[in-house]
Each structure stands twice: as C-alpha cells, then as structure tokens.
PDB file with SEQRES, HELIX, SHEET and CRYST1 records, atoms N, CA, C and O in Angstrom:
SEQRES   1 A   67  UNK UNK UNK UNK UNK UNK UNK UNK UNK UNK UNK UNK UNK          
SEQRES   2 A   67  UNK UNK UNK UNK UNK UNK UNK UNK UNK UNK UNK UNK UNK          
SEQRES   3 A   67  UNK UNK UNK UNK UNK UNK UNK UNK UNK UNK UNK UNK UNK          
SEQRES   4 A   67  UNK UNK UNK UNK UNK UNK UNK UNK UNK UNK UNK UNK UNK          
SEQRES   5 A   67  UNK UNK UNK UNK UNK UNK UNK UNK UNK UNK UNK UNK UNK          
SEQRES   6 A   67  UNK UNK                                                      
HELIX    1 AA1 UNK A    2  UNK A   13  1                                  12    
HELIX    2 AA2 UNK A   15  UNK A   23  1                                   9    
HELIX    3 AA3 UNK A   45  UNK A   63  1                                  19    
HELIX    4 AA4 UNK A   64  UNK A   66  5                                   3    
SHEET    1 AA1 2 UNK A  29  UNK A  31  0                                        
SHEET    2 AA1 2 UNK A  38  UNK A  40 -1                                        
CRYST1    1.000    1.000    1.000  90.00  90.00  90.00 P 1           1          
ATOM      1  N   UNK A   1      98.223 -42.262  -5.302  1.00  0.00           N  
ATOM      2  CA  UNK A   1      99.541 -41.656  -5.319  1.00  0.00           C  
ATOM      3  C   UNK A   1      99.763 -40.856  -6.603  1.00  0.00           C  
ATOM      4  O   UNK A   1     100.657 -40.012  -6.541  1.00  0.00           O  
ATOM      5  N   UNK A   2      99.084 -40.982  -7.784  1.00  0.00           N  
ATOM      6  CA  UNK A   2      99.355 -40.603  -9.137  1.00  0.00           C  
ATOM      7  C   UNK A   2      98.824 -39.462  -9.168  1.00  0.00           C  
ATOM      8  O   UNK A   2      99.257 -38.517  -9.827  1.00  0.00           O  
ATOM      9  N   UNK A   3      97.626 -39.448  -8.303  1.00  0.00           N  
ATOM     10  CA  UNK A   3      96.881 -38.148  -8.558  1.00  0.00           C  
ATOM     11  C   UNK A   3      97.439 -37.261  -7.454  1.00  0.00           C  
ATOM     12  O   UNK A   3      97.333 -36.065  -7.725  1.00  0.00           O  
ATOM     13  N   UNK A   4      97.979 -37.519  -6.336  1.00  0.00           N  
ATOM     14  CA  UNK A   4      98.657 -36.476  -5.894  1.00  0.00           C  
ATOM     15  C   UNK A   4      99.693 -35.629  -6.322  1.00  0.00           C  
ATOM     16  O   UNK A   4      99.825 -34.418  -6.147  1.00  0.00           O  
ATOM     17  N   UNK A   5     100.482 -36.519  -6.966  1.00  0.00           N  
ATOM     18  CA  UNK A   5     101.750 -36.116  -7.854  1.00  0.00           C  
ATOM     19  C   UNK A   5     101.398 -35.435  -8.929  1.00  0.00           C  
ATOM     20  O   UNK A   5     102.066 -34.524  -9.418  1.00  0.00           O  
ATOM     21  N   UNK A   6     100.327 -35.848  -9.346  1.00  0.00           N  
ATOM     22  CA  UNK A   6     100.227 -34.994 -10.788  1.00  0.00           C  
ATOM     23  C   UNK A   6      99.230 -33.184 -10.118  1.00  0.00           C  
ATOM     24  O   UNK A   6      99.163 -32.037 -10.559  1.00  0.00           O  
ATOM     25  N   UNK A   7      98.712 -33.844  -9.014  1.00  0.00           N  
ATOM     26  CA  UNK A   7      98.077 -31.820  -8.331  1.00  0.00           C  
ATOM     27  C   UNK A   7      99.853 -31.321  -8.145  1.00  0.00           C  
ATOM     28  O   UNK A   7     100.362 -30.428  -8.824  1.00  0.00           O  
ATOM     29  N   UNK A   8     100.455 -31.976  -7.278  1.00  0.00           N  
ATOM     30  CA  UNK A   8     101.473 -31.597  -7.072  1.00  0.00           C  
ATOM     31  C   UNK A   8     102.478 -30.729  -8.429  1.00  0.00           C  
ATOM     32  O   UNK A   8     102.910 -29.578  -8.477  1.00  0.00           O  
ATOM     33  N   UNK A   9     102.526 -31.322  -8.931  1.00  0.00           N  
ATOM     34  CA  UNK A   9     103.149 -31.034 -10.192  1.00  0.00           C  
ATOM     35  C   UNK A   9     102.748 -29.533 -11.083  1.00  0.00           C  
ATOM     36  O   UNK A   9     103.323 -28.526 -11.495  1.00  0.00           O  
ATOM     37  N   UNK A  10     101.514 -30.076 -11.063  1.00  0.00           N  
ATOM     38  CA  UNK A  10     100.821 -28.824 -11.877  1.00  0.00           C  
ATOM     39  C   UNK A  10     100.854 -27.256 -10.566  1.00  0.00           C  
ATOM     40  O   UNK A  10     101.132 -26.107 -10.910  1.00  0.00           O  
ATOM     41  N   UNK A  11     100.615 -27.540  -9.609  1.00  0.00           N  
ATOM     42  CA  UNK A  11     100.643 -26.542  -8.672  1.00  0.00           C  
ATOM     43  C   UNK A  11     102.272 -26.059  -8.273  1.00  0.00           C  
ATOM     44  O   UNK A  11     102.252 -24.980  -7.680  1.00  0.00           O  
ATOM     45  N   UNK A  12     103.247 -26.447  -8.406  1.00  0.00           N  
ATOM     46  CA  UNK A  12     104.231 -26.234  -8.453  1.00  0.00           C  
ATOM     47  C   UNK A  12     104.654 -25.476  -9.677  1.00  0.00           C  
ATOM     48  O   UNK A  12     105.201 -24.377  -9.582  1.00  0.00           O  
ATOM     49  N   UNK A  13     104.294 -26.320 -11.345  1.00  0.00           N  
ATOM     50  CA  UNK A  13     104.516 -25.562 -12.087  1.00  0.00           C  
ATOM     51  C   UNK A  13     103.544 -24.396 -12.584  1.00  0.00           C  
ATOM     52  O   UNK A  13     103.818 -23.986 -13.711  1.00  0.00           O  
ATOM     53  N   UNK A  14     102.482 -23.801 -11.965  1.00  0.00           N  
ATOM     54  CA  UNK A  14     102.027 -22.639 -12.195  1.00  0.00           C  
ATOM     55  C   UNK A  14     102.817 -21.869 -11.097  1.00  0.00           C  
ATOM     56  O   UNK A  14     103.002 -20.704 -11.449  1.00  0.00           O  
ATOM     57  N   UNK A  15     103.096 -22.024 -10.443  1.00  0.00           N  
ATOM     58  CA  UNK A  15     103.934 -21.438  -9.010  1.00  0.00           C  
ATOM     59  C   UNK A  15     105.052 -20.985  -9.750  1.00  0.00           C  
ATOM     60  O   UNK A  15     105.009 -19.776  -9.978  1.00  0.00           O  
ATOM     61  N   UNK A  16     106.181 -21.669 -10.258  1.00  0.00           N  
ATOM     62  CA  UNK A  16     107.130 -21.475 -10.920  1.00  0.00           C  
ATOM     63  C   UNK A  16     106.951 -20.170 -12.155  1.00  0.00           C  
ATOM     64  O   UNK A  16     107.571 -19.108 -12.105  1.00  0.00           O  
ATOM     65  N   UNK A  17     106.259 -20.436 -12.906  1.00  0.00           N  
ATOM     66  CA  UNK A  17     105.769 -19.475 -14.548  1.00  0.00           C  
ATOM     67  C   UNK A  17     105.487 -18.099 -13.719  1.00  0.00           C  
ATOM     68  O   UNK A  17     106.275 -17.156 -13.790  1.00  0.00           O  
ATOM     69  N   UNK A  18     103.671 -18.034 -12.504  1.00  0.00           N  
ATOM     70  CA  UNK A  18     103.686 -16.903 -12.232  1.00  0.00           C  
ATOM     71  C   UNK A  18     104.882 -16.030 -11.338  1.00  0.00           C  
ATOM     72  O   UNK A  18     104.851 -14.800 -11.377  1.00  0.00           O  
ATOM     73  N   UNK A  19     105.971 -16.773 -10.505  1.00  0.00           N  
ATOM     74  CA  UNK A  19     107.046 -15.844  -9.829  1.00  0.00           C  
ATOM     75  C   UNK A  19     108.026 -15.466 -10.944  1.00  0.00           C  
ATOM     76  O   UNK A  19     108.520 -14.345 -11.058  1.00  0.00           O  
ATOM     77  N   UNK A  20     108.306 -16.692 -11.905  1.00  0.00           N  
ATOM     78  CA  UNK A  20     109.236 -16.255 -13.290  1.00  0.00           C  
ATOM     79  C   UNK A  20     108.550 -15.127 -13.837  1.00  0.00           C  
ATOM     80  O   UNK A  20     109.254 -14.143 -13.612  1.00  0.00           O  
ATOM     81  N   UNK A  21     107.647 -14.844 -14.369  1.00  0.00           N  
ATOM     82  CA  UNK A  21     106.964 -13.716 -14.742  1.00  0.00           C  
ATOM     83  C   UNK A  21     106.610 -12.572 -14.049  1.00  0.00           C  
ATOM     84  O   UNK A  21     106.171 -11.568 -14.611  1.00  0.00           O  
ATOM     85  N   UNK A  22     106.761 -12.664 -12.974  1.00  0.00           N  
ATOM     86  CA  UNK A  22     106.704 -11.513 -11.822  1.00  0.00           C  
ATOM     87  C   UNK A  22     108.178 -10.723 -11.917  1.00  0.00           C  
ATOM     88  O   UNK A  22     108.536  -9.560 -12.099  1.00  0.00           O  
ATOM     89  N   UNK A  23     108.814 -11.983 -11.695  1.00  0.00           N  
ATOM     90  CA  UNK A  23     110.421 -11.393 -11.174  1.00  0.00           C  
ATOM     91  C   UNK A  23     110.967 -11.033 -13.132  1.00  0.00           C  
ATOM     92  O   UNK A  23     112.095 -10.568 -13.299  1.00  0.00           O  
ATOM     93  N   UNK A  24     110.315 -11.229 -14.047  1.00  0.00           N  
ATOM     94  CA  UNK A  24     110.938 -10.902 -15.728  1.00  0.00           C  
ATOM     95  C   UNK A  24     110.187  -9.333 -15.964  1.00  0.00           C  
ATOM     96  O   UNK A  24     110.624  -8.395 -16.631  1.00  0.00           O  
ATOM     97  N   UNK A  25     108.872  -9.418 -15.145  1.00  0.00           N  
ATOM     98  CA  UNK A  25     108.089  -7.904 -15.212  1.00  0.00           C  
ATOM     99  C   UNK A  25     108.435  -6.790 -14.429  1.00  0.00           C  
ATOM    100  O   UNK A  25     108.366  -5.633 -14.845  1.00  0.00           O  
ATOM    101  N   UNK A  26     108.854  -7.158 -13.154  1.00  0.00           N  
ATOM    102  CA  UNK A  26     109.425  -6.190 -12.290  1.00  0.00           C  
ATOM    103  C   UNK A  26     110.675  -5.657 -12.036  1.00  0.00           C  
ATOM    104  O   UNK A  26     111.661  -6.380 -11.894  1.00  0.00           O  
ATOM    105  N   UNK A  27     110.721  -4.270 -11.956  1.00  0.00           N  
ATOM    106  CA  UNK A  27     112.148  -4.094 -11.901  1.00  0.00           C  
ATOM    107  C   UNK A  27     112.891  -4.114 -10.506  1.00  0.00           C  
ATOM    108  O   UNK A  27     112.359  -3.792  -9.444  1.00  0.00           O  
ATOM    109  N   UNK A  28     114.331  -4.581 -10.676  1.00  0.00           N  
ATOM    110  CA  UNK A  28     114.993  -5.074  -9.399  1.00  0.00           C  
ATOM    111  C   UNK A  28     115.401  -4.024  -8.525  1.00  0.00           C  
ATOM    112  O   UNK A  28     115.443  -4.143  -7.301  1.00  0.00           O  
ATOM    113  N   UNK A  29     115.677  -3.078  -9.108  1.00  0.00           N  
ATOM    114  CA  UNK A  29     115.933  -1.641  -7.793  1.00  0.00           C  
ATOM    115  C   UNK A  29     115.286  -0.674  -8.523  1.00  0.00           C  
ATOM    116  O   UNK A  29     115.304  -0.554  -9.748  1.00  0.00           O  
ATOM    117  N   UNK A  30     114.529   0.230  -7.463  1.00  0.00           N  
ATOM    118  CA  UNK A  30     114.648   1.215  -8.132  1.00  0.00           C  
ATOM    119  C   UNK A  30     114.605   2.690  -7.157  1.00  0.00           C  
ATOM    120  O   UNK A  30     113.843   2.838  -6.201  1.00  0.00           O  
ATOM    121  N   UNK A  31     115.618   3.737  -7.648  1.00  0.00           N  
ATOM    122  CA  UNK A  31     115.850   4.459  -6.905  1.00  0.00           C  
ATOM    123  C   UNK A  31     115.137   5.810  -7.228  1.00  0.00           C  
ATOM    124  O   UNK A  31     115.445   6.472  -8.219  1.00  0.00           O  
ATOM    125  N   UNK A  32     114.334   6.122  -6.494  1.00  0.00           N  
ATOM    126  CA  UNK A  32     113.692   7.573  -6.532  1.00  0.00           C  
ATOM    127  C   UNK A  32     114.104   8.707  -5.428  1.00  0.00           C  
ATOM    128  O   UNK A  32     113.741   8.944  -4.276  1.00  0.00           O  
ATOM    129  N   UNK A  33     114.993   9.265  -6.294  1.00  0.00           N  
ATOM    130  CA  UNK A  33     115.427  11.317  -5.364  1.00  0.00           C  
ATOM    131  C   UNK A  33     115.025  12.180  -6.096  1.00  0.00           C  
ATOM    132  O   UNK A  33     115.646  12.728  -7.007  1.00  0.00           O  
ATOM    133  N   UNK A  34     113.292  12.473  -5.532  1.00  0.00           N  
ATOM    134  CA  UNK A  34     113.176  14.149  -6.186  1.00  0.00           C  
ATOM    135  C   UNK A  34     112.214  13.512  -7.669  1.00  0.00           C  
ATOM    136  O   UNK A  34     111.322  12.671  -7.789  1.00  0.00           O  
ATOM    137  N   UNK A  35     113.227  14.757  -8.996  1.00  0.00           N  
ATOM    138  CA  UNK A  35     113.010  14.227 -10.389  1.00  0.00           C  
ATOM    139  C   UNK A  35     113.806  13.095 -10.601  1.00  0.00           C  
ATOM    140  O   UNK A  35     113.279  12.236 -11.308  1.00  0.00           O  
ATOM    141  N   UNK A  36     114.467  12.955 -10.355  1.00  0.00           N  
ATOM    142  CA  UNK A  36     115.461  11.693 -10.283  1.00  0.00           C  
ATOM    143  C   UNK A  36     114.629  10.326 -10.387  1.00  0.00           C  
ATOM    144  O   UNK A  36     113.699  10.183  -9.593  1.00  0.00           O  
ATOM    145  N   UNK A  37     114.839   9.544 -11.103  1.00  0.00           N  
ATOM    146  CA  UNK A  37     114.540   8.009 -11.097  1.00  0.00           C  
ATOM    147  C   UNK A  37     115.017   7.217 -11.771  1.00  0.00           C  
ATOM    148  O   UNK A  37     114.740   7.212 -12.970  1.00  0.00           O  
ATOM    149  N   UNK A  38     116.133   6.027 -11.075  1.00  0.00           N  
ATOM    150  CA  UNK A  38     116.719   5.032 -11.694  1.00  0.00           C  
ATOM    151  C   UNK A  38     116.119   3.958 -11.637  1.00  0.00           C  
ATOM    152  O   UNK A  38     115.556   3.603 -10.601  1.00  0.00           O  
ATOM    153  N   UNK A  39     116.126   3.138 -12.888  1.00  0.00           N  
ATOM    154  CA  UNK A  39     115.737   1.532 -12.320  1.00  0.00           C  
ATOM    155  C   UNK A  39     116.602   1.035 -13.079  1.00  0.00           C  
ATOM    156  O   UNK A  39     116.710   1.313 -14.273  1.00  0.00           O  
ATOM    157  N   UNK A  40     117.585  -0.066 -12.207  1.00  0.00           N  
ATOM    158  CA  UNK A  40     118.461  -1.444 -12.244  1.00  0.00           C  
ATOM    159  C   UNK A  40     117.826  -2.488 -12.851  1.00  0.00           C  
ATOM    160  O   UNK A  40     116.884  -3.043 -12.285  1.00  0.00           O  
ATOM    161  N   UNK A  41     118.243  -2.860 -14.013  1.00  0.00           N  
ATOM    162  CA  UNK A  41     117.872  -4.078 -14.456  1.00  0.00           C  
ATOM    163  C   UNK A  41     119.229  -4.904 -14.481  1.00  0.00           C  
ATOM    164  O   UNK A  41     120.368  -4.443 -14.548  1.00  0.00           O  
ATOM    165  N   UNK A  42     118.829  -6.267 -14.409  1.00  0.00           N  
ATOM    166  CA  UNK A  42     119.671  -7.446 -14.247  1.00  0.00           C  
ATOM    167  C   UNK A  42     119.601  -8.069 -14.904  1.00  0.00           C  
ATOM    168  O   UNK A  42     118.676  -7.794 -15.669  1.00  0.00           O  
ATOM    169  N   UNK A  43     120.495  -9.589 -15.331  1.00  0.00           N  
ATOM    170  CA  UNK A  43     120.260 -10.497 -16.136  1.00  0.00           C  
ATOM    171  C   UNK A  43     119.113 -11.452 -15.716  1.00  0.00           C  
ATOM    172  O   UNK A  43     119.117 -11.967 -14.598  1.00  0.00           O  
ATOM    173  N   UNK A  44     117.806 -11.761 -16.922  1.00  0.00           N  
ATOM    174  CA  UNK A  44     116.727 -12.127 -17.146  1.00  0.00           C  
ATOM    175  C   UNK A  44     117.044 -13.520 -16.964  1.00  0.00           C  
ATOM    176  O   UNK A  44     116.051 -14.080 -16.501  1.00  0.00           O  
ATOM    177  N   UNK A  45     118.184 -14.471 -17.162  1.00  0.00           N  
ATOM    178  CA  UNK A  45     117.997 -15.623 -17.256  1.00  0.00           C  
ATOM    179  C   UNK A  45     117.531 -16.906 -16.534  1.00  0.00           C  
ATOM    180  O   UNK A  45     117.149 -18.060 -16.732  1.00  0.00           O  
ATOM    181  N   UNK A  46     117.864 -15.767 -15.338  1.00  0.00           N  
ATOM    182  CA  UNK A  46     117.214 -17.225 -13.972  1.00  0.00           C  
ATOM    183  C   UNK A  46     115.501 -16.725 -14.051  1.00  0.00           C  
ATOM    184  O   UNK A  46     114.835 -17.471 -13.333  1.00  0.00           O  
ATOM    185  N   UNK A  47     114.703 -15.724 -14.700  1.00  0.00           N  
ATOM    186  CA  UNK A  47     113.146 -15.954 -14.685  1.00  0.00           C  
ATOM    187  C   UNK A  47     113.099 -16.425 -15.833  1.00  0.00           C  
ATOM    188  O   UNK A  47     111.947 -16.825 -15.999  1.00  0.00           O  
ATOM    189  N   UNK A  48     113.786 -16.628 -16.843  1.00  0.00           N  
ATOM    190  CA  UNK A  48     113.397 -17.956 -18.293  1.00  0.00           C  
ATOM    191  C   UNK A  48     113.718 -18.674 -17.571  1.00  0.00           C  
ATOM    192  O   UNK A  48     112.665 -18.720 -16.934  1.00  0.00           O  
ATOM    193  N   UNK A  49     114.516 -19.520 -16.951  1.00  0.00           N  
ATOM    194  CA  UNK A  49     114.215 -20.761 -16.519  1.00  0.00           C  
ATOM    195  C   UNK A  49     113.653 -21.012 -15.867  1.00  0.00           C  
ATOM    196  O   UNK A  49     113.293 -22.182 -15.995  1.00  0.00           O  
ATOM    197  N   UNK A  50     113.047 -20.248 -14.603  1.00  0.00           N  
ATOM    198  CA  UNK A  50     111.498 -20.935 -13.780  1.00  0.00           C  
ATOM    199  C   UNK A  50     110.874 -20.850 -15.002  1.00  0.00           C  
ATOM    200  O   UNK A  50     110.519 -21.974 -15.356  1.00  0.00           O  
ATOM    201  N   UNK A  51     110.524 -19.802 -15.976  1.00  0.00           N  
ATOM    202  CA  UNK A  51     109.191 -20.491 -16.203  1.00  0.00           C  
ATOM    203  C   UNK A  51     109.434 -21.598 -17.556  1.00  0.00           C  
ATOM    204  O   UNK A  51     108.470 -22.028 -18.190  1.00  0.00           O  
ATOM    205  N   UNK A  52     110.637 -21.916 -17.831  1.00  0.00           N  
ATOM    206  CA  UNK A  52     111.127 -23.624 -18.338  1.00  0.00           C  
ATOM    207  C   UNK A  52     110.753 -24.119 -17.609  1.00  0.00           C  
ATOM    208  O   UNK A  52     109.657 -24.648 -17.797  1.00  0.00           O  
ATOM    209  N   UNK A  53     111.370 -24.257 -16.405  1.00  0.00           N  
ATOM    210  CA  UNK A  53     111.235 -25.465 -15.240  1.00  0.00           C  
ATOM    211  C   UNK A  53     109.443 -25.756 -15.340  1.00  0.00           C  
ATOM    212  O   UNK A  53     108.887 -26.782 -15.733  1.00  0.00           O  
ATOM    213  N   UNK A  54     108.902 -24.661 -14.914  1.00  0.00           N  
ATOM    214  CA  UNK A  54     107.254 -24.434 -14.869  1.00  0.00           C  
ATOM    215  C   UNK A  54     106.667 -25.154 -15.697  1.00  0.00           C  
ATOM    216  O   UNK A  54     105.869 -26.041 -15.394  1.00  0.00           O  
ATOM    217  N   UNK A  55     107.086 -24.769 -17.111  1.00  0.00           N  
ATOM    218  CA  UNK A  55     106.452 -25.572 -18.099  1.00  0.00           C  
ATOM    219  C   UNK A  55     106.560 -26.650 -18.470  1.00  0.00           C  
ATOM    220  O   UNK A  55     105.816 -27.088 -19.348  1.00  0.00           O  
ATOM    221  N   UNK A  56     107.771 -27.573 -17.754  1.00  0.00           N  
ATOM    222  CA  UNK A  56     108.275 -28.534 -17.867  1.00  0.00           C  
ATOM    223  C   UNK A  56     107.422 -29.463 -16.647  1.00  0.00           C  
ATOM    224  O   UNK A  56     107.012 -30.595 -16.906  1.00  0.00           O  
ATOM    225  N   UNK A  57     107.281 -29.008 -15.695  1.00  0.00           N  
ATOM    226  CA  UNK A  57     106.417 -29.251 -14.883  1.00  0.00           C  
ATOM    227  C   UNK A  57     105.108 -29.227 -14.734  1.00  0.00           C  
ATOM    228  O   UNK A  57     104.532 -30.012 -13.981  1.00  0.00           O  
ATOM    229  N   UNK A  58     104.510 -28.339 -15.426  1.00  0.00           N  
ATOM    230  CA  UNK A  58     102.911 -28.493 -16.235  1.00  0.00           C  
ATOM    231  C   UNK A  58     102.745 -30.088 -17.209  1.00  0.00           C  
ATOM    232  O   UNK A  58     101.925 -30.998 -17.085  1.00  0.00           O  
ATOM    233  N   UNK A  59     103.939 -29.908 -18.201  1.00  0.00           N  
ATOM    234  CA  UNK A  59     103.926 -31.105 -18.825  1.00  0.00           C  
ATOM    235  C   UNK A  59     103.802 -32.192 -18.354  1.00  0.00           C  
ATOM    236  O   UNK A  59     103.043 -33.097 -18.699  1.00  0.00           O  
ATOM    237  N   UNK A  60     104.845 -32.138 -17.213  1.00  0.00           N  
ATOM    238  CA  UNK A  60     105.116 -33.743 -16.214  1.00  0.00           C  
ATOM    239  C   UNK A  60     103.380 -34.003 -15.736  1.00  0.00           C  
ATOM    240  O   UNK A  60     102.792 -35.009 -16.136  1.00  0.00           O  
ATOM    241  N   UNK A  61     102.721 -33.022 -14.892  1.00  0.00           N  
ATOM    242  CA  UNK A  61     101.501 -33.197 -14.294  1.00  0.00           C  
ATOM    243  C   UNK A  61     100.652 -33.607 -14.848  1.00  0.00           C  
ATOM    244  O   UNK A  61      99.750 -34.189 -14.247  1.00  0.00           O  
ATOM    245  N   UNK A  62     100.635 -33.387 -16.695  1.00  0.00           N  
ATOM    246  CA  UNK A  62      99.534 -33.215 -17.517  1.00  0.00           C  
ATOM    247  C   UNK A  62      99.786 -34.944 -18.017  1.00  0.00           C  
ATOM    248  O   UNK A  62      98.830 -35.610 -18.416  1.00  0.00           O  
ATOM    249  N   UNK A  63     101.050 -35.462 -17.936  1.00  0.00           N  
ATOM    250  CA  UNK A  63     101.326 -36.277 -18.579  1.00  0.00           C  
ATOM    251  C   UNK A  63     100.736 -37.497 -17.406  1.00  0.00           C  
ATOM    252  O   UNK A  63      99.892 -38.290 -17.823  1.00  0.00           O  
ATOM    253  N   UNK A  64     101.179 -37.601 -16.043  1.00  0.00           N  
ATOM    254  CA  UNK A  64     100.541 -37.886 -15.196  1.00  0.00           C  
ATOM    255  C   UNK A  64      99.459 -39.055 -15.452  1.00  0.00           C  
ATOM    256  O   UNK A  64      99.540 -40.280 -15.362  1.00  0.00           O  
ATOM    257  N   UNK A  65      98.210 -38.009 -15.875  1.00  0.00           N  
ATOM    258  CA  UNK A  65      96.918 -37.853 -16.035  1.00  0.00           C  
ATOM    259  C   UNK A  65      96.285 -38.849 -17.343  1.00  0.00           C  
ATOM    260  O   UNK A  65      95.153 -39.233 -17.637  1.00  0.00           O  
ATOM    261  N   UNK A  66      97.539 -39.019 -17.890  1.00  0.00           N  
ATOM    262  CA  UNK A  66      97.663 -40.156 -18.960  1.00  0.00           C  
ATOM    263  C   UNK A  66      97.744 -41.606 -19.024  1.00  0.00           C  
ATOM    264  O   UNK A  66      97.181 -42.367 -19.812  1.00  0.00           O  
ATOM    265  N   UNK A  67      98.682 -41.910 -17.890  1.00  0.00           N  
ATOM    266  CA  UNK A  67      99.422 -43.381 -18.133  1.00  0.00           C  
ATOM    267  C   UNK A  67      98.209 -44.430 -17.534  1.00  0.00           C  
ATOM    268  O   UNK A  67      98.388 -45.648 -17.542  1.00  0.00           O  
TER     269      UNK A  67                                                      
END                                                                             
C-alpha cells in the first residue's frame, strides 16, 4: 500500500509542476488580425500554486519512501 501511494504521489506531483508551468509559460488569448497581435495575460497565481501543491507532493512521495 506504501508503495503505491508514494508512485501515486510523485506522479501526481510531476503532473501538477509540468501543467503549472505550461499554463505560467503560455499565453491565455491571443488575438491575431493581419499586423495586429494581442496577447492577454492573466493573474499567475493559480500556476504558483500547482506547482506548490506539486512540490509539496513530490515531498509527500519522497518522504513515503522513508518511514
């Protein structure tokens, strides 16, 4: 059971970091007419916290692997 939880864990929190880092790298709209090009940026704070959560969850898995 320990070792499932702890794959679990760790695979969840790389899951978490790489979409937080996807969604902190990419921009959220972007509008192209012509020469024209806008891009919409939004507030960053919900991709710092996946990849908190992520890393918090790497920890949990790693810790796991300990007891």
């Amino acid at each position: 059971m320990n070792n499932v939880l702890k794959i679990v864990l760790l695979l969840i929190g790389i899951g978490m970091i790489a979409y937080g880092l996807y969604r902190l790298i990419t921009p959220e709209f972007v509008l192209d007419a012509g020469p024209l090009q806008i891009e919409a940026h939004g507030d960053n704070t919900q991709s710092y916290a996946m990849i908190g959560f992520g890393i918090l969850a790497l920890i949990g898995g790693l810790a796991f692997g300990k007891r």
